[in-house]
N, C-alpha and C positions, 0 to 999 in steps of 0.2 A: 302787854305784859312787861313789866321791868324786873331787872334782873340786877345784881352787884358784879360788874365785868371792868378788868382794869390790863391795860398794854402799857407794860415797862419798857421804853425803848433810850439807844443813848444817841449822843450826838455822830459818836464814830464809833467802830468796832474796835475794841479796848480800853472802852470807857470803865469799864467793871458793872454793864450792864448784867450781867449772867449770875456775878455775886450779888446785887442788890436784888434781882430777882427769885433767887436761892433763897435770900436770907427773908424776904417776903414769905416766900409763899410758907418757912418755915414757922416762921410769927404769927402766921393766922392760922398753921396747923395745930399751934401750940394755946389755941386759944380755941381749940377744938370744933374748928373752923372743918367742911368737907371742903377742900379748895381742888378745883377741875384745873391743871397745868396745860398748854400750848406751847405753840415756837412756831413761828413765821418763817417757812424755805423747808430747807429738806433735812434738815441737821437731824441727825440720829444720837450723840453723844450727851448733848442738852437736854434732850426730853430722857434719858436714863435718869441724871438725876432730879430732874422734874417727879418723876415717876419714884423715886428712893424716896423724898423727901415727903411727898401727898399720898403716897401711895393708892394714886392713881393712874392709869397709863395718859402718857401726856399726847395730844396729840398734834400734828404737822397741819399746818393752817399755809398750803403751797398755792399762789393766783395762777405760778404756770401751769402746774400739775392740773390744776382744778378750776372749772366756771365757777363763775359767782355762785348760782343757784345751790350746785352741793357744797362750797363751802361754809355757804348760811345752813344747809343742810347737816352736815356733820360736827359743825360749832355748837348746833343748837341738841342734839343728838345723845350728847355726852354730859350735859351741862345740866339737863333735868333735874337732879337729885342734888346738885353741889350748893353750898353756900354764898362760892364767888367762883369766878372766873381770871385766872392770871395767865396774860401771854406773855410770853418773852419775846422782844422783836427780832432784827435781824438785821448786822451793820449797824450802819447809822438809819436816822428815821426816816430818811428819804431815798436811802439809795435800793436799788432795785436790779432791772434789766434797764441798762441802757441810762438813760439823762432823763427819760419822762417815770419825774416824780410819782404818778400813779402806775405805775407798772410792774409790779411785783416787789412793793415796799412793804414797809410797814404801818407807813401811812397810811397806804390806799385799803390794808386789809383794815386797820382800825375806823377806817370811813364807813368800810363796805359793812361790817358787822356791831357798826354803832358803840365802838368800845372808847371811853376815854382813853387819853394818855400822857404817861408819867416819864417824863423827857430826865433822862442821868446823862450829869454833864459834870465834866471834869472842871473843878474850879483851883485847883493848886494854884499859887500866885495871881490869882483874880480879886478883884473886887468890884467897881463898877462893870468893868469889860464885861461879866460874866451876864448881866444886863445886854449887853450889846449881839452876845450868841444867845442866849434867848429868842428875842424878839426878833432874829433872822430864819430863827424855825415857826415862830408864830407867824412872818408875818408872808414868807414863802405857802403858804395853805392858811388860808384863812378857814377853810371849811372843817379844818381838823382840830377835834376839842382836846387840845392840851390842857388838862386840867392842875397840872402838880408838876414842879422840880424838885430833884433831889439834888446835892450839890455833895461828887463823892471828891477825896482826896483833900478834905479838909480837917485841918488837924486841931483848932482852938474854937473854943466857942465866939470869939472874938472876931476872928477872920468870918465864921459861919453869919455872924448877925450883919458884916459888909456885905454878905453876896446876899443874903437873903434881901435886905433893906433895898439893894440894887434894884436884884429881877422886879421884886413886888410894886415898887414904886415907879420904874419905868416899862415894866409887860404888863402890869393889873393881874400876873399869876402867882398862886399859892405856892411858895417854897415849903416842903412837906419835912424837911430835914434835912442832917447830911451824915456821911459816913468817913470816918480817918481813916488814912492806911494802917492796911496790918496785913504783914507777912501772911500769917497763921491762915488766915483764908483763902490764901493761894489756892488754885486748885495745878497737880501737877501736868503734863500734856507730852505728846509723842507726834510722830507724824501726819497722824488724822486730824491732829486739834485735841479736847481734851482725855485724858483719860479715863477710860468708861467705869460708874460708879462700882460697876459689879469686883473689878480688880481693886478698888481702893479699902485701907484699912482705917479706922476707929471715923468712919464717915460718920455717921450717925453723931458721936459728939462735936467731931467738925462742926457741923449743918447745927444743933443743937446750939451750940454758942453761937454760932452766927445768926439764927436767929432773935437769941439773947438781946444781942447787940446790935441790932435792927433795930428792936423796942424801945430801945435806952439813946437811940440818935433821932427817929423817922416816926414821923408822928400818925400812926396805923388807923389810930381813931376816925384822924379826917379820912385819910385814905379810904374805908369805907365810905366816908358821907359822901365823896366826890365822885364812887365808880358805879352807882346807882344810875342806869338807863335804861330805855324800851329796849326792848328785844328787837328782833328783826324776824320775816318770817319768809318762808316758801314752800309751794307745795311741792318740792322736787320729792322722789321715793326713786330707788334705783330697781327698776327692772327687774334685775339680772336676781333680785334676791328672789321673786315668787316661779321666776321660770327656773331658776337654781333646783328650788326645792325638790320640786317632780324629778328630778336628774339624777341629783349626787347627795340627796339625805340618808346620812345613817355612813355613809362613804367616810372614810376615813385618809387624814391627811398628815403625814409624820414632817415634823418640821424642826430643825436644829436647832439648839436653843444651850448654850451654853457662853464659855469667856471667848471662845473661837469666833461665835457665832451669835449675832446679837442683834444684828440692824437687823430692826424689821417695823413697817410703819402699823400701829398697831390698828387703823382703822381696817388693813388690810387684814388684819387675823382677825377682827371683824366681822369683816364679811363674809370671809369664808364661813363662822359660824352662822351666822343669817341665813347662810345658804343653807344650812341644814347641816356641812359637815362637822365631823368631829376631828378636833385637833390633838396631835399625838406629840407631843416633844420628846425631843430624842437628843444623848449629845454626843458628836464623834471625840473629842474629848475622854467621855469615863464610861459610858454603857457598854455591855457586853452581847448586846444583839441590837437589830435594828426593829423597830415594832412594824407588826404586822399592818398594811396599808395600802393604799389605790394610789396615791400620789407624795409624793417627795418633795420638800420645799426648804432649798438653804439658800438662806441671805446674807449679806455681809457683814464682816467683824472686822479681826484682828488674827487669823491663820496663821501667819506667819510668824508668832507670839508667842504660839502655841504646836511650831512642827515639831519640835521632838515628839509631844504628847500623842498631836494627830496619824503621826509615822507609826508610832507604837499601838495604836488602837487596831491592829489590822483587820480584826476580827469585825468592828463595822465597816472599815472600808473597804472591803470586801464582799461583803452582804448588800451595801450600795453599786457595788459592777453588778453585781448578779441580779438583785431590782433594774439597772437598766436592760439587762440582756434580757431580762424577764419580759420588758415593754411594759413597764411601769412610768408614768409620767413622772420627771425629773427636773424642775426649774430650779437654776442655779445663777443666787445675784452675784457683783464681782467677789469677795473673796469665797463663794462656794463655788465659783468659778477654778478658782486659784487649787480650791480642794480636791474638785473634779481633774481636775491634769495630773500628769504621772508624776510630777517632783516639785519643790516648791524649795526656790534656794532666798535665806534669810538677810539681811542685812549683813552678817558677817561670813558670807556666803557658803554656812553651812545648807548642805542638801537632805532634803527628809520627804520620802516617797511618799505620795499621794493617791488618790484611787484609780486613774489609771484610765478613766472612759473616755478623755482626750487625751488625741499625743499632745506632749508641751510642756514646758516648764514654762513656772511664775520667777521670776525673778525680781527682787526690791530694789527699786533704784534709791538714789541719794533726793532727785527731784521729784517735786509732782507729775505724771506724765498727763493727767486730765481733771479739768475741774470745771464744770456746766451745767446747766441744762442742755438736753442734747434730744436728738431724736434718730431712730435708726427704723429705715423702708427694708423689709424684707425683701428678698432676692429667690427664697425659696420657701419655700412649706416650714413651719418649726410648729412645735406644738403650744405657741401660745400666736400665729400667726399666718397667711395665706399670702401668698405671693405678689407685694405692694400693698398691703400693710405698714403702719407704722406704729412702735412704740415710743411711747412719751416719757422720759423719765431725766435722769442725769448719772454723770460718770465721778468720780473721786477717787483717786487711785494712787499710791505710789510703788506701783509693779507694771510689769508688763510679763503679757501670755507670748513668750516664747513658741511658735508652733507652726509647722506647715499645713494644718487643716486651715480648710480656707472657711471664713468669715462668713457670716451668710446674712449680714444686713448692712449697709453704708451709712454710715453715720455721719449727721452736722448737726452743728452748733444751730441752721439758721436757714429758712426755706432760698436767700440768696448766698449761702455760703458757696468759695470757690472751689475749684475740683480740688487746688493744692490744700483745701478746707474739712475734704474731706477724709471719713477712716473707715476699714473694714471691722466690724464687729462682732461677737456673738459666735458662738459655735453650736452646730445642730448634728447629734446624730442619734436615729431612732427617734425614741422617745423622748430625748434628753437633752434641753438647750442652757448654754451657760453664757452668761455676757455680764461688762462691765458694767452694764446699764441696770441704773435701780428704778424703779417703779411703782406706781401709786395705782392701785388696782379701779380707783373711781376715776382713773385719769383713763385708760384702758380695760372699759370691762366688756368690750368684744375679744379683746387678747384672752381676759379671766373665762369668758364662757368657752373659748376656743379650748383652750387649756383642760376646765374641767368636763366640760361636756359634752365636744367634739369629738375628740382624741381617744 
C-alpha cells in the first residue's frame, strides 16, 4: 500500500528547518489537505505548533524511546485517514546519539519508515559550494532517498537559479524552491527553546502568511509527486491495551492540561484511552475544584511562568494534597514535579507556594542543569515501578529540586556511565512519585500497567 509521506530535515539545527516545515504543512492545509504532523526525538514545543497549524495531535517518532516494530506501529496508527504525512526532523540529518549515523537520527527514522526526504540547507553566499554540501549528505548514505532541496536564506531569484543549476547538475537532485529571509516569521523562544504556541498571539495569521509564502517560493506540486511511497508494515499490537481493559475501564484519569502544564506525548493520552479510561483535564492554573478521579497525571510545562497564578489557585492545590493523603495515584513529570514541592522560586527569585506533598523547593537556574536521554533503576517500590526496575525516558530542565527527601532512583545517561556520572532522582511517597524524567508510556508499559493496575 502507498501512501503520500515526506521528512523535512536541515543540514544543521538552525537551518530554519521548523519554519519551512510550519510553513509546509500550512500550504497543504490550506489546500484542504488532512496533513498528519510528526518530530523526530522527544521535542514537545514543535509538535504544539504542528498540532495549531493541522489541527492534528502531532506525534514523537523517538528510536531511543521506541523499537523499530512500534515505531512502524504508531506511524502507521495515526496516519489512516490523513492525506500526507510531514515529519519534522531533528538537528541536522545525521546527527543522533553518538557519531553512528543510524542511531537515533533522522535518517535512520526516514529509512526505517520508508519516508522520502526534503534536506533545507542554508545557501546565503553560495552558489556552486552549495553543490558540494549536497552531495556530502547524499553521498554519506547512499541508502537514504533524498528526494528534494530547499535552498532557505536566498534573497533573488538570481542567486536561487546558481544554487539550484548547481545541486541539480552535480547531485542529479530536485531543487523544489527557496525561501528569503523575513524577520516576521520569527518565532519567539525562552529557556526551553521555542515558545509554546498556546502563549503566542495572532498565530494563526502568522502561520497563515507563511504559508502564503511557501506557495509563492516552494514548488508543493512536485513535493507531492516525489513523497508518494509503500508503506511499511508490522504486526506489532500493545498488550497492555486488551489486559488494560478488564482493569481500569470506565476508571477515570484527571490530567493537567493548561499554559503551566502542557508536555504531554500524546500517543501517551492515547493509550490511556485504549485502555478503556476516561480522561478528565483539569487546570491548576483557573479551575475551582479538582474533578472527581482514580488517578492524577501532571506533565511538564512552564510552572514557573505561571507561579503567581499557580500560588493563588489554592483551592486545587489543596484538594491535590488531599487526593495524595487520600492514596490516590499521583505521577508527576519534571515541572509537575516542581508543582508538587512546597515553593517554586522564579527566575527573579520571586517565591510562590506550591502543594506541599514533597519537602523542597524548585529553584531556576541561569543554566541548563540536564539535557538527555537518560535512564533511572529503581531503589525502592514507586508506583510506577518494583525494586530494579528501570525507567526510559529523558530529563530537560533549567531548575533544580531543592530537597532533603531522598531520591529513590539513580540515574545515567549510559549503561557504562561513571559513578561521578551518576544522579539521584525522583521522589516517592505513598502514592505519589514526581521526577525529572519524562516518558514515553510504549517505551515503559510494565511501568504504565504498574501504575494503573497494580497500585
Amino acid at each position: 500500500m502507498q501512501s503520500r509521506k515526506i521528512l523535512i530535515a536541515g543540514t544543521n539545527s538552525g537551518v530554519g528547518k521548523t519554519t519551512i516545515s510550519l510553513g509546509i504543512m500550512q500550504a497543504l492545509k490550506n489546500r484542504n489537505m488532512v496533513v498528519q504532523p510528526y518530530k523526530v526525538g522527544p521535542d514537545y514545543i514543535d509538535t504544539a505548533y504542528h498540532t495549531h497549524i493541522t489541527k492534528r495531535a502531532s506525534r514523537n517518532l523517538d528510536a531511543y524511546m521506541l523499537e523499530e516494530e512500534k515505531l512502524k506501529y504508531l506511524f502507521n496508527k495515526v496516519k489512516v485517514d490523513a492525506d500526507i504525512s510531514v515529519v519534522e526532523g531533528v538537528m541536522g540529518l545525521y546527527d543522533g546519539k553518538g557519531t553512528d549515523i543510524n542511531n537515533c537520527s533522522s535518517s535512520s527514522m526516514a529509512k526505517l519508515l520508508n519516508i522520502p526526504v526534503i534536506l533545507v540547507i542554508n545557501a546565503k553566499a553560495m552558489a556552486a559550494s552549495s553543490a558540494a554540501m549536497v552531495l556530502g549528505y547524499q553521498k554519506i548514505d547512499p541508502d537514504l532517498n533524498i528526494c528534494g532541496v530547499i535552498a532557505n536564506n536566498v534573497r533573488t531569484e538570481g542567486h536561487y537559479k546558481l544554487v539550484k543549476e548547481s545541486i541539480e547538475k552535480y547531485c542529479g537532485v530536485e531543487v523544489l524552491g527557496y525561501f528569503p529571509p523575513n524577520e516576521s516569521f520569527s518565532l519567539p523562544s525562552r529557556h526551553l527553546g521555542l515558545v509554546p504556541s498556546n502563549e503566542m498571539e495572532a498565530l494563526d495569521d502568522k502561520f497563515q502568511s507563511l504559508g502564503s509564502e511557501i506557495e509563492k517560493y516552494i514548488n508543493i506540486d512536485r513535493l507531492l509527486e516525489l513523497c508518494e511511497t509503500e508503506d511499511v508494515e508490522t504486526d506489532y499490537k500493545p498488550e497492555i491495551v486488551s489486559s488494560g481493559l478488564t482493569k481500569v475501564k470506565g476508571k477515570k484519569i484527571a490530567i493537567a492540561q493548561d499554559k503551566a502544564f502542557n508536555f504531554y506525548y500524546a500517543d501517551n493520552l492515547d493509550l490511556l484511552r485504549d485502555m478503556g479510561l476516561e480522561i478528565v483535564n483539569f487546570s491548576p492554573l483557573y479551575d475551582k475544584e479538582l474533578p472527581v478521579c482514580d488517578y492524577i497525571y501532571i506533565g511538564g510545562g512552564f510552572p514557573e511562568v505561571f507561579g503567581k497564578e499557580l500560588a493563588a489557585n489554592k483551592v486545587v492545590r489543596e484538594a491535590i494534597k488531599k487526593a495524595h493523603e487520600a492514596g490516590i495515584p499521583i505521577y508527576a513529570e519534571c515541572g509537575g514535579l516542581m508543582y508538587l514541592g512546597e515553593g517554586l522560586i522564579d527566575h527573579d527569585e520571586n517565591y510562590y507556594e506550591m502543594v506541599g506533598i514533597f519537602e523542597g523547593v524548585s529553584r531556576m537556574t541561569k543554566s541548563l542543569k540536564r539535557f538527555g536521554y537518560c535512564y533511572g533503576t529503581a531503589q525502592e517500590e514507586t508506583i510506577l515501578s518494583k525494586v530494579g526496575d528501570t525507567l526510559r525516558g529523558h530529563e530537560f530542565h533549567h531548575s533544580e529540586f531543592e530537597s532533603k527527601e531522598k531520591g529513590v532512583y539513580i540515574m545515567q545517561k549510559g549503561a557504562k556511565a561513571k559513578e561521578e556520572d551518576k544522579w539521584s532522582g525522583g521522589y516517592s511517597k505513598g502514592n505519589t512519585l514526581a521526577a525529572y524524567l519524562h516518558i514515553h508510556f510504549y517505551s515503559n508499559l510494565e511501568a504504565l500497567a504498574h501504575f494503573l493496575i497494580e497500585v
